[in-house]
N, C-alpha and C positions, 0 to 999 in steps of 0.2 A: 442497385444502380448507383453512379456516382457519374457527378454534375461536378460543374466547376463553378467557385464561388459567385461570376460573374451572369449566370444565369438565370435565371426567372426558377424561382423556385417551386417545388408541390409535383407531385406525382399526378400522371394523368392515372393509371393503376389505384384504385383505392377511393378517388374523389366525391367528396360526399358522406365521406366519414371525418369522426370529430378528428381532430389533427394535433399530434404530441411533436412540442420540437423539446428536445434534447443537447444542449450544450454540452459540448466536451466528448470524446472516445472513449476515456480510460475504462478502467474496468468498469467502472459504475454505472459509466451513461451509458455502453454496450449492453450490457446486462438490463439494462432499465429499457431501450431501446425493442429486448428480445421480449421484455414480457406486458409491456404498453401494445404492443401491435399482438399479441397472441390475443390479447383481452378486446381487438377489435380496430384498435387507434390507427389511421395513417402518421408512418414516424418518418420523420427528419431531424436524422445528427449531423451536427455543424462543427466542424473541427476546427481549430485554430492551424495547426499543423498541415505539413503535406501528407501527412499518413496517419493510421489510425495508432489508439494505446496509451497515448498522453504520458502516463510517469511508464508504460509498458511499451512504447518509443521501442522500433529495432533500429541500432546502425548498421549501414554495413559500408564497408571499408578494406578494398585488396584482396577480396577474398571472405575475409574475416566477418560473422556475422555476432553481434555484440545486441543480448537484451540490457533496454537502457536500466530496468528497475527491477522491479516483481522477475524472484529465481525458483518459486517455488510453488507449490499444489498442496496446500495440507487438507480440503474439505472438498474430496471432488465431486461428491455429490453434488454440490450446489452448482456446477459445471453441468452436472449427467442431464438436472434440471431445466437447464434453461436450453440444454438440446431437445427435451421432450415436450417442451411446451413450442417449439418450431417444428415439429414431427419428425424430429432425425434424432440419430443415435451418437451419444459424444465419441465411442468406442471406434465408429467407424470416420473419423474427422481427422483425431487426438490422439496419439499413441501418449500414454502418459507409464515412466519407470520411478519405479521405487527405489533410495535413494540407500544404501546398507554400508555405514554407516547415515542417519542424516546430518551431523556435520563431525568434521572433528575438529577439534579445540586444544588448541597451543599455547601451552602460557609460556612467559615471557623467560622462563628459565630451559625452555625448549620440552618439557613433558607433555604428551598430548592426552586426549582423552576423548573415546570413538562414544559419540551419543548417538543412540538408537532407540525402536521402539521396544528392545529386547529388556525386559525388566533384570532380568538375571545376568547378562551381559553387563548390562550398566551398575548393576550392584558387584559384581566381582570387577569392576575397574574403581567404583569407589571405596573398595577394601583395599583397596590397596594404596589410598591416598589416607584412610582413614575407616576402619573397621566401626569404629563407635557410630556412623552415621549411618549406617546400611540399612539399620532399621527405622530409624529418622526417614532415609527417602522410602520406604515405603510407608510412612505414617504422611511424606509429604505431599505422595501420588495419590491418597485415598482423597486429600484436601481438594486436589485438580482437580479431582472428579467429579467432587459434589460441586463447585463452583463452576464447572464445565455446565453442567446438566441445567444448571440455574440460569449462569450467564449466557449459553451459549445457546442450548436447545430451547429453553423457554423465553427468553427477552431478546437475541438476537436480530429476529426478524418481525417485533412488537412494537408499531411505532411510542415513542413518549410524547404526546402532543399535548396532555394535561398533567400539572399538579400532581393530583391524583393517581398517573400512571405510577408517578414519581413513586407517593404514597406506598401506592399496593406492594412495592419490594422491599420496604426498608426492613422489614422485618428478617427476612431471607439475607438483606445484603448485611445484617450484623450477626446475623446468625453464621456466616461465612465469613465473616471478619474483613469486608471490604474496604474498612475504615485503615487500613494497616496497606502498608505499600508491599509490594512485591519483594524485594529484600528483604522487609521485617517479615513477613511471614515464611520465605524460606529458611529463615535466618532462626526462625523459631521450630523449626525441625532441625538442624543441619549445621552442624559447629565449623566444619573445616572450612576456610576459608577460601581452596580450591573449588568445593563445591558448590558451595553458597555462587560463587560466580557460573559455573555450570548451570545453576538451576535459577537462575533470577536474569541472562543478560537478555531474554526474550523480549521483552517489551521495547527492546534499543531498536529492532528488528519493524519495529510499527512506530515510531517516535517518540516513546516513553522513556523517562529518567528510570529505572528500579528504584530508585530511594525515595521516587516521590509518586509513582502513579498507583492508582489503587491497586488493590491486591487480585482483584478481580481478574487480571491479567496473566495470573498462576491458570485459569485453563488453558493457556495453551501448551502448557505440560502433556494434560490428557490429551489433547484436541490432537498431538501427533501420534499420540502412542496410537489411538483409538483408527484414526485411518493413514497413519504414517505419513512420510514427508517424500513431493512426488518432485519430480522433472519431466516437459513434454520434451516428447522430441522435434526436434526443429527449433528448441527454444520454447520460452513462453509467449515468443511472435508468434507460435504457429497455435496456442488459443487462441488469440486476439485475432487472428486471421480467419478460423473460424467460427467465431463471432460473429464477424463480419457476413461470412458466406451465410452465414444464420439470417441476418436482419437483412440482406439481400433478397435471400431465396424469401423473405415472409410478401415482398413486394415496396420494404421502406428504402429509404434512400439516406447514403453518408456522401457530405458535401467536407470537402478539404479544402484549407487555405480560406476559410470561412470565419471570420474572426467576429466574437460576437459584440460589440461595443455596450450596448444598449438593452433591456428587458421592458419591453413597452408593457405598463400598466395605465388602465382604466376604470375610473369607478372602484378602483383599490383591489381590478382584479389584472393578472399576465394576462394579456392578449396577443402575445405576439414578441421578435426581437427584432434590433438595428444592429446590420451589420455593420464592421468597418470603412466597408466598399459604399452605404448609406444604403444599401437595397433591407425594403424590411420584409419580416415575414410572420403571414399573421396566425395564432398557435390557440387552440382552445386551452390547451394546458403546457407548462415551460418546466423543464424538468435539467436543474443547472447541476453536472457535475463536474463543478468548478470550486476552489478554495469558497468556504460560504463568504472570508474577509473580501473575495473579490467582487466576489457573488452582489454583495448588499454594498459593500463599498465604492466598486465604480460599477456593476451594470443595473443599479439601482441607488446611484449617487445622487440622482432628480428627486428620487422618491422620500417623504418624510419616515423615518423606522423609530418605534417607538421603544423596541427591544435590542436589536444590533447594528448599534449607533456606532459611528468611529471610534466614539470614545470607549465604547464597551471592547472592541476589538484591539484598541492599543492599550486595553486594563489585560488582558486577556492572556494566556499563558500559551506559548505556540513550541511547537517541536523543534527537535534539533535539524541542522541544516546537512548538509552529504557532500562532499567531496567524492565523486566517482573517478576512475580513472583504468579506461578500456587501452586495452593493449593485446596485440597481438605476438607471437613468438614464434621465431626462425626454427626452433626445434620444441619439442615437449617435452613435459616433465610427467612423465605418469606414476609418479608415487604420490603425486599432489591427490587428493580428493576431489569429487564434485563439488562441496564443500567446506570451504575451513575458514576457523572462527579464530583470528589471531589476537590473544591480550597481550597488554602492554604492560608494563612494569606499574600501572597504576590502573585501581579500580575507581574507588570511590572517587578519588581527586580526579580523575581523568572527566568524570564525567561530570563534577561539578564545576570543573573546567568550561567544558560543554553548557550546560541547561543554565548555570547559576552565573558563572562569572562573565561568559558567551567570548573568551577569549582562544584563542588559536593556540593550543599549546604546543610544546617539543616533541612530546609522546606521542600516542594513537592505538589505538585498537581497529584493526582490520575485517572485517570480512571479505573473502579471497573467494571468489566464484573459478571454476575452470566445467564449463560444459563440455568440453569437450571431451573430459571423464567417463562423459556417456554416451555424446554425440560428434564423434568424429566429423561431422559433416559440415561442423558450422567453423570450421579453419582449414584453409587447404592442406592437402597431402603433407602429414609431418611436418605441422604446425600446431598448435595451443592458442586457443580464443579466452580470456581473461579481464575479468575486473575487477577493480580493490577497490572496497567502498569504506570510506570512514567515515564516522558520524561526527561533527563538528558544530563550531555555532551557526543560528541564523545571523541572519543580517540585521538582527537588532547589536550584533556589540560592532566590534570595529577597526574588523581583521581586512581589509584590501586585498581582495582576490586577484584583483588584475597582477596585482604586482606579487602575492605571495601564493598563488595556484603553480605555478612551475618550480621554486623550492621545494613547494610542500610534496609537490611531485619526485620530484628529486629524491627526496629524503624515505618515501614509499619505497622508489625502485631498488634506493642502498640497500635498504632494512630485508627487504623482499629476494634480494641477490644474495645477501649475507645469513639468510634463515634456510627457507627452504624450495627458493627460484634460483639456485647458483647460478652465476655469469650472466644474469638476466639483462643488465644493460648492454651486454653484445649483442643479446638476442632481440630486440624488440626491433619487429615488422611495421608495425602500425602501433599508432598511439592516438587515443581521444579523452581530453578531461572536459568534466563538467562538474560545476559549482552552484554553492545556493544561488548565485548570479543567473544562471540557466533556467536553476528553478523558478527563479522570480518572474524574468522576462517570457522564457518560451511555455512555461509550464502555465502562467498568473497564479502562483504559488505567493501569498502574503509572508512577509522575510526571508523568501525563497526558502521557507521548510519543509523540510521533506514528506511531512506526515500531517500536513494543515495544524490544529488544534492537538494540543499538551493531551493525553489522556490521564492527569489528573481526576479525581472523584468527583471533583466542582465543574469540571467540565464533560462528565459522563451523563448519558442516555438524559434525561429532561433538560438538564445542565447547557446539554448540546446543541448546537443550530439542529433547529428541528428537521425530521423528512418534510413534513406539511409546512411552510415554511410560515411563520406568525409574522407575519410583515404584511401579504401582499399573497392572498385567493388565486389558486390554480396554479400557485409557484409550488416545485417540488424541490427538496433537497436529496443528491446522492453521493457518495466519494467517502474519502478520510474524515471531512469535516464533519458529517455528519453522524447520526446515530446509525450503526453501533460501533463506529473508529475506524481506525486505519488496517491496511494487507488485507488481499485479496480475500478470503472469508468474509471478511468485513466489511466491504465497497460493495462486493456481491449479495450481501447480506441485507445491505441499503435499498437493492432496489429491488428485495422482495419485499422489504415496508411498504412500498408505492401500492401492492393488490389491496393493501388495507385503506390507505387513506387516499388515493386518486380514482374518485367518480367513474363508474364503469362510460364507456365510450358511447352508448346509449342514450345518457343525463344529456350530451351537450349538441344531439342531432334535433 
């Protein structure tokens, strides 16, 4: 059911059971939503937004139907899951395609390179860039794997809420050479320098630098080969919409245009939140999947934090910021990919560009989404639905979006008309930009970044705002900022943490 924020809130359906509210849509707090009320909870999610998704936002515009964020499916099992724990089948929701190539990749001198889950494929295309590595990337794939198995199947869904949990991996995490960035470790299989960028720009993808985030980030090498890289149809609005019908059909309720201001604490435990509107609501357990910077910093600005203090958060290392920019097309272009991964004449500099110097440079690197590669249905009749994301600074340096978002736009559509959108600027139907300025205000995204917290080593798994949150009893953390990081696996991943450390619905009747 869905109420409008002005309303009296709580389900007549359900009452009498302990009561989970959950801040935020996005993937985390949906997902955390479906498996709080299977375990018993009456749930209420509070949107900031007029619709569900938060960074998974649909636009639609003329026709044109444009995902704001999240383009991909790489662990759908974690999807199949939280259909079976609502008693329905994700198969019959979610048509979800397999994506052959999963992206392909453009360098700046126009040679491309189709990456799939095909091992022999991708090694007869890196013979040809460079024979001496063929055997490097199958010594580099073995590395994925074990790091996958570690990182991904064992500590993924493990909360770190002590020391100690810390403790029990370090052994495993040197044993895998975590200590070592994703570049130095590809870089320690794989001489060519084409490749080396092939096999390390994954982490940009979640908002990691490759030169400086752990290494630990090489599983998602395996994590694609192992169940490939998907597309729903309808977009990835039409998970999140299913989702939705999910946390409906279980009896809970999403509240939109619900803006959370407030986290009332008592006795040093969540009780309950204050909205914008001043209507409050009172929660046995608060479950925020919100930036944690905003999380602790304004709807817990009253409260004393002895751990993530402002000051800890402005020491703190945050991801790069996004430039999006949705556009619709008067004709198509069907030699485009579903999608493609465009570099720029600079790797390393580009990006210390980005993370280190946090300036706006001349250059860029793309990624060029076209769904409609597979989905004809989300652009009208002989049209192309498109977005080009580039990875940029947050709003810690002191680039002026108001006034440099329509050059920087500008300079996209030339680059984009002159490579492989010919005549693009005649052709644009509809156009919508968004900035870390978006992400800050509509998203509460702290420096409007796109990926909340750096996933550097020092700010991984204990390092990390915790799921159990150490501030403030009965508060949960889920999303990017928290354990185990950012994209979809990972937000999803977060709020199967919550069946470990949130009190079955029983403790608080």
């Amino acid at each position: 059911m869905t109420v409008a924020a002005s309303h009296v809130s709580g389900s007549v359906q359900g009452r009498g059971k302990a009561h989970a509210v959950v801040i935020g849509s996005g993937f985390g707090g949906l997902a955390a939503a479906v498996r709080l009320a299977a375990r018993g909870f009456r749930v209420t999610v509070l949107e900031k937004l007029d619709a569900p998704g938060g960074r998974a936002y649909v636009h639609r515009r003329e026709g044109f139907v444009f995902d704001a964020g999240p383009t991909i499916i790489t662990a759908p099992f974690l999807l199949e899951e939280l259909w079976s724990l609502a008693g329905r089948r994700f198969e019959d929701d979610v048509e979800l395609r397999l994506m052959d190539p999963f992206y392909r990749i453009r360098f700046d001198d126009g040679r491309v390179f189709d990456y799939s889950g095909d091992p022999d494929r991708v090694k007869a295309q890196i013979a040809q860039y460079s024979p001496a590595d063929v055997a490097g990337y199958d010594r580099f794939m073995a590395m994925s794997e074990q790091v996958f198995r570690v990182g991904f199947e064992e500590l993924a869904h493990v909360p770190f809420t002590h020391l100690t949990d810390m403790l029990r991996i370090v052994p495993a995490m040197v044993r895998l050479q975590s200590y070592r960035t994703v570049y130095g470790l590809v870089s320690s299989y794989i001489k060519d320098p084409f490749i080396r960028q092939v096999l390390s720009f994954h982490p940009l993808l979640i908002g990691g630098n490759p030169f400086s985030v752990t290494s630990i980030y090489v599983l998602i090498s395996f994590l694609e080969r192992k169940w490939g890289v998907h597309s729903a149809m309808g977009g990835t609005g039409a998970v999140v919409k299913g989702l939705v019908n999910l946390i409906e059909g279980q009896g809970s309720e999403i509240r939109y245009n619900a803006e959370v201001e407030r986290i009332l604490v008592k006795d040093g435990k969540a009780v309950g939140v204050r909205l914008a509107s001043g209507e409050e609501i009172a929660a046995d357990v608060v479950i925020s999947d919100v930036d944690p910077a905003t999380t602790y910093g304004r709807m817990l600005a009253d409260h004393p934090r002895k751990r993530w203090t402002d000051r800890r958060f402005e020491r703190s290392h945050f991801s790069n910021g996004l430039f999006v920019w949705y556009f619709g097309t008067k004709r198509q272009y069907p030699d485009v990919k579903h999608h493609t991964i465009l570099l720029g004449p600079r790797y390393q500099g580009l990006i210390q560009d980005i993370f280190k110097h946090k300036r706006l440079a001349e250059d860029f690197s793309l990624y060029l989404y076209r769904p409609t590669a597979t989905d004809p249905s989300l652009a009208p009749e002989g049209c192309d639905t498109f977005y080009a994301l580039a990875p940029v600074p947050h709003l810690g340096g002191d680039t002026n979006w108001e006034a440099q978002a329509e050059p920087y736009r500008a300079r996209i559509a030339k680059y984009l008309s002159d490579t492989i959108l010919p005549g693009l600027e005649d052709q644009i139907a509809t156009s919508l930009v968004t900035t870390p300025l978006d992400f800050k205000h509509r998203l509460n995204s702290h420096l409007g970044a796109g990926f909340s917290l750096e996933p550097i080593l020092m700010q991984s798994a204990w390092f990390r705002p915790h799921n159990k949150s150490e501030e403030v009893e009965h508060l949960y953390l889920v999303g990017a900022g928290t354990h185990p990081g950012a994209g979809v696996p990972g937000v999803i991943s977060s709020a199967r943490v919550l069946d470990r450390v949130v009190p079955d619905a029983s403790t608080f009747v």
